[in-house]
Phi, psi and omega in degrees: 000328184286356203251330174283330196272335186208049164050130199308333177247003151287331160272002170272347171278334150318324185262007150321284173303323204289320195308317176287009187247311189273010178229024201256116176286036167209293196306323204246106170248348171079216187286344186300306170337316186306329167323304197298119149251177202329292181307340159270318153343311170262009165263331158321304207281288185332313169310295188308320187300288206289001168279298200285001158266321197294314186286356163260026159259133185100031172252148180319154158306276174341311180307326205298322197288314159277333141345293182285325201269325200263343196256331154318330196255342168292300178254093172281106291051313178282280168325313180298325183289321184283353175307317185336292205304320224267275274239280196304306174286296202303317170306321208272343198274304179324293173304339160232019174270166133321126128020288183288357191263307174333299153336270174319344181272282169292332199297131163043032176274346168321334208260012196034050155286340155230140200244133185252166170178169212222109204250094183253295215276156202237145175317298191270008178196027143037213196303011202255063219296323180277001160243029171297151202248335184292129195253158179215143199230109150330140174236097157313271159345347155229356185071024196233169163259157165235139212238114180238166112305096222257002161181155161008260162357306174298001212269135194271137179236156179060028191266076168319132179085345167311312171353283212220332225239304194290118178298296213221150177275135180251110160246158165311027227268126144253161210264159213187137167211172182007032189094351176264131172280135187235017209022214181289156201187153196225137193224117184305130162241180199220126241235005213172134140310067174001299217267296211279331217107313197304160191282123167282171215272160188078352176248140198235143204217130144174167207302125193280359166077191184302164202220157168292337164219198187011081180249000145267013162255118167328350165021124144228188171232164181227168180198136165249095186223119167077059184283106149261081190301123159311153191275351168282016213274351181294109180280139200227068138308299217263311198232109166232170203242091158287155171354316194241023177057029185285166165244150127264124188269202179281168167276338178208107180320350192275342184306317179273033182231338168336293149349285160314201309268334179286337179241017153303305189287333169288318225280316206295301155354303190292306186288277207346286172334308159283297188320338172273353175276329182304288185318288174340276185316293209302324189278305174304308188296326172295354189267344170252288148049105144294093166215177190123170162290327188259024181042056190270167191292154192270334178281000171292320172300124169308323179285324178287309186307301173302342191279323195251332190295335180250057160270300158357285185302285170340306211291328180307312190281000174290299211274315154310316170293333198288306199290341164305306180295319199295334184280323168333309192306312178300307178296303193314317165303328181278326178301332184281311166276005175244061161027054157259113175262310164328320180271350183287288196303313181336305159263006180303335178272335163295324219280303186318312208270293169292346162288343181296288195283337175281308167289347182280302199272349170291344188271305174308344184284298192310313158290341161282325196252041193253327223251342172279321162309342185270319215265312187290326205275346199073226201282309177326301185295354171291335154318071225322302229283353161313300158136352189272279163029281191299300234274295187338310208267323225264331164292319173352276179347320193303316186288008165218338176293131185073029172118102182328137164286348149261012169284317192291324196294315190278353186280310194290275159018272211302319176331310204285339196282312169312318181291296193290346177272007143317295194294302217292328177277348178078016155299177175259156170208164185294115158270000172238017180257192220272343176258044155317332204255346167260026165293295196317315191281325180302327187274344201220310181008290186304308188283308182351291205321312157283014182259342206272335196275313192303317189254043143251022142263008136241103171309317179313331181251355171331115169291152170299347202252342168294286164350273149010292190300299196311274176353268224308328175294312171316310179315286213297327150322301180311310214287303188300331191256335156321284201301335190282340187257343171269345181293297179324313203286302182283327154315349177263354166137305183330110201306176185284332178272316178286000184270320185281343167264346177268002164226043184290300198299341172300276175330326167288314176313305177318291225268310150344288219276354174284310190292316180311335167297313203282304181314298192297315183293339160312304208286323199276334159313287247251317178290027175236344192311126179247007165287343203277110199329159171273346153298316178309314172306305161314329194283314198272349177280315184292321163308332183289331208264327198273321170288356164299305192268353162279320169311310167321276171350305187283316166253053208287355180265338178283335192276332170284350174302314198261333166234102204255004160270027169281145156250135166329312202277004189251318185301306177356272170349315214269281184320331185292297201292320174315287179324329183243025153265305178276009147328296206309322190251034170312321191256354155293302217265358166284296193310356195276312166357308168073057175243143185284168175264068162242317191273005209227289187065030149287127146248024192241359190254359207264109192354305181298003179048002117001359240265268216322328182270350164260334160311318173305303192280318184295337186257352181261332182266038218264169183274130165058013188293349209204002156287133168314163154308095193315347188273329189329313203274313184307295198252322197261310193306352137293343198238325182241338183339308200285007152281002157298319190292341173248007194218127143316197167177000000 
């Protein structure tokens, strides 16, 4: 099974990599971390980024990618950082700088001889990129922009690596030339002193301080003022600034939102990642776990099986859905760097509205069921050195860091709403993008209902392509009822934005039920595969059916709307028997996931099942754990000193 999620010869470069991470005495720090306070958190994590450069050089692309992917899922602090530099600087200069800029740029930033970060989100408007308040103005007359921060609101946040590190900055601006607004436009500003550290002038910099997680990452804020940059410092692939301040604009402003889809499409990855080290600890512990009258393993309990099995499920169609958007994504990246711009664009607007939606609802799932693996362990997991904790505080960031999520769900909401009144109209459309499927639907919707109620009366032979069917008529429903109630708000006197707020919570519902389309059909693409052994095919068609029929489950009022002969309580039934069917292989189908327990960085997680005596050993060997209280003589040996004098001892 580790061989369908990440192919055979990615996983032997993985456990390649974990050896070499686990025997490398500066990345593999254990349990001491759990320890750590913030200011030794960075000087770790600074160690580990610039370690991770000297060992990937001179290694394949692939080697690096799994490298980074495999010390992300160890260190999310550490990961994050190196996203900043690899995926945010070195990635946004490739993709929209000049040659000459490359150059100029690029020169040894792999080797973090120049440290880069990326000033997109703004105090007062997060996602919301067309109220960016930071301006960049032409200076004819020196030939440079000059960059301010126009108010409290302009000041850019959450800007990793900004904090303490980063030398040099891609801020977001928007631009002015001869008095022309030329909108957003991304400009190296040059953010620190090398030598001192120190901030250069006009630029005011520093550190957002403790986090609910990953605090061993710089998070900062920047502020700019009357900042003067030369105008080639404008990465000009796309968009340029001349001599004399002409602007020539891109041919499609969405090309400088590019960026944005590399770390949408990472955020999915990313819940895989966690959510499968969570199954892991949670699952290995419930599998040794005892309580009861008849002294049973606790994954034996009917509540534990509904609780994690179909996460289970979800976490397979999570890693499916990821290989799908990334390969589309990859081809777009290649088309980009051989200058197919036609090919680059094409798809850019599926690939943006799903990465949209994929990262708003794979992060909500994940972060509830990061927070449900902690809930199954009891008490113990409440515990740093458990390893749920860590996923929990350090995941937390995803549902709003790279684009609030419910900002991405309304993004994907207008694609969908614009695509279908295309169909509905009998216009051309993308027929290889991810709504494709609501031609199909515009034609069969109607008759479906009775094939689906015939091949539910024995649910044991329901096919993935009925199921399928179904997802896909709700979708088409949802979309359709969205579009009839925001048509309705503005036909009542209502403006486009107030129309749009009074269905908000609709439309989101819609864009669920869209992604939920797109997830399922990965998982169902990957479980039809007839290359595939035939045991393996069975597991994943039942993982496919427990993630179908929970779903269902979860949203049981939109499939009745759309099948009003369903009952809750009969889909219930069909996840409970799923759910204590794949119970039996729970810990093969964890184990497939293939994270070492070095990486789980659990002793309540550890293969060997040992887990009380390495959980034990962790907290009796704890920092300062068996030490007086340093506070004692001050504060408590006043309060108790005179019990000698009434107690023997």
């Amino acid at each position: 099974m580790t061989d369908v999620l990440h192919g055979a010869a990615e996983k032997n470069l993985r456990r390649e990599i974990a050896e070499t991470i686990e025997k490398d005495p500066i990345l593999h720090d254990g349990l001491d971390r759990y320890d750590f306070s913030r200011p030794e958190h960075r000087i770790v994590t600074t160690k580990k980024l610039f370690r991770m450069a000297e060992v990937m050089k001179g290694k394949s692309d692939q080697w690096k990618l799994t490298f980074y992917r495999m010390m992300e899922a160890y260190d999310a602090s550490v990961g994050m950082r190196f996203f900043v530099q690899n995926a945010l600087w070195i990635g946004t200069i490739k993709n929209q700088g000049t040659p000459e800029q490359q150059e100029l740029w690029l020169d040894g930033a792999s080797e973090f001889k120049i440290i880069g970060c990326f000033g997109m989100t703004e105090l007062g408007h997060s996602s919301h990129l067309r109220g960016s308040e930071t301006i960049a103005v032409f200076d004819e007359a020196t030939d440079e922009f000059v960059i301010n921060s126009t108010a409290i609101t302009a000041t850019k946040i959450w800007i990793g690596l900004a904090g303490q590190i980063a030398t040099h900055c891609i801020v977001f601006c928007n631009l002015r030339s001869k008095g022309q607004e030329c909108g957003l436009q991304l400009i190296i500003v040059p953010l620190r002193d090398p030598e001192s550290g120190k901030p250069l002038p006009g630029v005011h910099v520093g550190d957002l301080g403790a986090k609910a997680g990953r605090n061993g990452l710089d998070n900062g804020w920047i502020q700019f003022h009357n900042v003067r940059v030369p105008r080639t410092n404008m990465l000009a692939r796309f968009a340029q600034v001349s001599r004399d301040g002409t602007f020539t604009p891109s041919m499609n402003p969405a090309i400088a939102y590019g960026s944005t889809i590399t770390e949408r499409v990472g955020a999915v990855i990313g819940a895989y990642e966690f959510v499968s080290q969570a199954l892991v600890i949670s699952c290995r512990y419930a599998a040794v776990r005892r309580q009861g009258p008849s002294n049973p393993q606790i994954l034996d309990y009917q509540s534990h099986q509904y609780a994690l099995m179909p996460i289970l499920a979800r976490c397979y169609a999570t890693m499916f859905s990821f290989q799908r958007i990334n390969k589309v994504y990859q081809q777009m990246l290649t088309c980009l760097a051989a200058d197919d711009i036609a090919g680059f664009m094409k798809p850019i607007a599926d690939v943006h509205n799903t990465s949209c939606c994929l990262k708003a609802f794979c992060g909500w799932w994940a972060a509830d069921s990061l927070e449900a693996c902690r809930r199954s362990m009891g008490g113990h997991a409440y515990s740093q050195y458990s390893g749920i904790p860590r996923l929990i505080g350090d995941f937390g960031v995803m549902t709003t860091g790279g684009g609030d999520n419910i900002v991405l769900a309304q993004q994907t909401a207008r694609y969908l709403v614009k695509t279908f009144e295309r169909i509905m109209a009998g216009k051309s459309f993308d027929q290889e993008s991810s709504v494709s499927y609501l031609l199909w639907a515009k034609n069969s919707a109607e008759k479906f209902p009775e094939k689906f109620q015939k091949s539910l009366e024995n649910v044991d032979h329901v096919t993935l392509d009925v199921l399928l069917e179904a997802f896909r008529c709700v979708a088409f429903r949802g979309i359709q009822e969205a579009c009839i109630s925001l048509r309705n708000s503005v036909s009542a006197g209502k403006k486009s934005h107030q129309a749009w707020n009074e269905n908000m919570m609709q439309l989101v519902d819609a864009v669920r039920a869209h992604s939920n389309v797109y997830i399922f059909e990965s998982f169902v693409n990957v479980a039809s595969d007839i290359a595939l052994d035939d045991g393996i095919r069975q597991m994943l068609i039942s993982l496919a059916k427990l993630f179908a029929f929970r779903e269902m489950e979860v949203n049981i009022g939109s499939f009745i709307l759309s099948f009003p002969f369903l009952k809750h309580s009969v889909i219930r039934d069909v996840v409970i028997r799923l759910s204590k069917d794949i119970r039996a292989d729970a810990i093969p189908l964890t184990d497939a996931f293939d994270i070492p327990d070095f990486v789980l960085n659990s002793p309540l997680g550890r293969r060997d099942g040992d887990i009380y005596k390495h959980y034990l050993n962790a907290v009796q060997h704890s920092r300062n754990g068996t030490d007086v209280a340093s506070y004692w003589d001050e504060l408590v040996k006043p309060r108790v000193q005179d019990l000698k004098l009434r107690h023997k001892y």
